[in-house]
N, C-alpha and C positions, 0 to 999 in steps of 0.2 A: 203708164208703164206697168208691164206686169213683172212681180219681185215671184223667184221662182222656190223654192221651198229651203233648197239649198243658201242661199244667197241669205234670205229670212234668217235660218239658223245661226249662217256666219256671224250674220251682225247683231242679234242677238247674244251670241257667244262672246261678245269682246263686253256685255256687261258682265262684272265677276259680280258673284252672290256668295253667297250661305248657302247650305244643305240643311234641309230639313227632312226628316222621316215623319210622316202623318200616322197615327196610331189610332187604333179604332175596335172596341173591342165589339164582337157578335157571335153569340150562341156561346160564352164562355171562352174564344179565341181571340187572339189577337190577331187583325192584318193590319197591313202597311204600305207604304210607297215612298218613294223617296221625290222629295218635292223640292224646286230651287224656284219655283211660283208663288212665292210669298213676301205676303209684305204685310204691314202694319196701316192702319186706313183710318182709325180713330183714337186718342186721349182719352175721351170722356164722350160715349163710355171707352172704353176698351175693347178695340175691334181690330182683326186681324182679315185676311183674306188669302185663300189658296184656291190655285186654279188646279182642278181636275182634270184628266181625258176623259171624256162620256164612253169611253173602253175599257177603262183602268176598274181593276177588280173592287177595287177602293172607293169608288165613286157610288156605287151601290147602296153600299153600308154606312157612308156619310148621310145618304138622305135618309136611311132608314131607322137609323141613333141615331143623329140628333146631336152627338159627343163626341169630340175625336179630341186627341193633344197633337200638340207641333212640340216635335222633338227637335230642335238646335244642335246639330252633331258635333261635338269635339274633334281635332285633327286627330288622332286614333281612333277614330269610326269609320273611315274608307269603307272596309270593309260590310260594316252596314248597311250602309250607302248603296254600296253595289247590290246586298243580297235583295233587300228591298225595290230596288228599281227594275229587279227582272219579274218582268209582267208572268213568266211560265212558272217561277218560284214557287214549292209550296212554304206558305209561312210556317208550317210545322218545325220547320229546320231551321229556325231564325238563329237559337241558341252556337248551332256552329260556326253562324260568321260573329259572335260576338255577342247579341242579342241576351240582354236579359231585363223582365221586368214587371216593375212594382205595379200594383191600383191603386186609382185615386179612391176616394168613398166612392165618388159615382160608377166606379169598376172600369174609369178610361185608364187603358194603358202606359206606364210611363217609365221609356228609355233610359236606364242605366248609365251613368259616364254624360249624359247629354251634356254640352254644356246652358242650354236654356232649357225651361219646359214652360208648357203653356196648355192647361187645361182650358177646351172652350166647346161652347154648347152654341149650335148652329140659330144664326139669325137669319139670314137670308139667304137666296140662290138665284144666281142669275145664267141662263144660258148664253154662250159668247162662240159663234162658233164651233168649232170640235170639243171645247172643252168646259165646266159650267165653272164659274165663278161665286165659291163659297164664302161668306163673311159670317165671322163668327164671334160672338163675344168674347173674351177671356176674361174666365172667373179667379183661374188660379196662376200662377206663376211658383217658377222656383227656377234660381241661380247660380252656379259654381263656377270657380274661378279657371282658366283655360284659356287655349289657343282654339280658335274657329275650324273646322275645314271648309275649304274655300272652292268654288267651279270656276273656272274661265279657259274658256275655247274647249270646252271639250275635254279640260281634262282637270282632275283634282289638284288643289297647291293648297301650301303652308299659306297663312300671312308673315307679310316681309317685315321690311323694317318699320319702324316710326317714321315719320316726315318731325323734320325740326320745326318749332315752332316758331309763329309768325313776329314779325318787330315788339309786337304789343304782350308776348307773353304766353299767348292761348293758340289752341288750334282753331283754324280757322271750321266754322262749320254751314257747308251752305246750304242747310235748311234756313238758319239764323240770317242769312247775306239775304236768301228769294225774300223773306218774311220784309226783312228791312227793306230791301226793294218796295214791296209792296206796299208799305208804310210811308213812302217817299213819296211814289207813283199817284194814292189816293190824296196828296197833300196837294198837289202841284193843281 
């Protein structure tokens, strides 16, 4: 069966994420993109992963530092979001969608309002495709308290409500359920 580009994204689209802006500083500038290609890959050490377009202006300057931070957008960062994800963008102008921001010691960039940050210095790269897959360690972290902005279909949302919690008290989490499965699985 051939899945046709469109259909791909659909279904795709119906998993919601996080927004992330990839920050990267070169030549004394900051550039950016705005990523919802991430995820977290290791504990120990601390390893994170974002997939690139081998097009994206950003992808360049990843392999070439070495350093980038994963900015975690707060729901008042839309506008981020958007200035970032336009590939024709100059990043000169970041400050008028909102943009503003500090350096780490290592001179990585880091997003104002974010609500995560995550300083990380490149471990590996894998081609996949259109686009390469970068994994990176995190050295540094920093947290404030906030609502997420969130992608699903295409288009930007709040997060909703709470879900009530389970008979036993706690929410239910299914990393912790597959993990138990798994525990079960190798008993049997």
């Amino acid at each position: 069966m051939n899945v046709t580009h469109s259909e791909f994204r659909k279904a795709l689209g119906c998993f919601s994420t996080g927004v992330t802006v990839i920050t990267v500083d070169e030549g004394g500038e900051v550039h950016g993109m705005t990523a919802n290609a991430f995820s977290s890959v290791s504990l120990d050490p601390p390893l994170v992963l974002v997939c690139v377009g081998h097009q994206a202006r950003t992808h360049a300057h990843l392999q070439a530092k070495k350093r980038f931070g994963v900015n975690v957008l707060a729901a008042d960062q839309r506008a981020i979001s958007e200035y970032y994800a336009r590939a024709s963008e100059s990043h000169k102008h970041a400050e008028e969608a909102g943009a503003r921001f500090d350096r780490t010691s290592h001179g990585t960039p880091l997003l104002h309002g974010a609500l995560a940050y995550l300083e990380c210095r490149l471990h590996s790269a894998q081609d996949a495709g259109d686009h390469t897959i970068f994994i990176a360690e995190v050295e540094d972290v920093m947290v404030r308290e906030g609502e997420p902005l969130l992608f699903y279909r295409g288009r930007y949302r709040n997060i909703g409500e709470e879900l009530p919690t389970t008979a036993g008290g706690e929410q239910d989490n299914p990393a912790d359920a597959s993990a138990d499965r798994m525990v079960r699985d190798r008993k049997r």
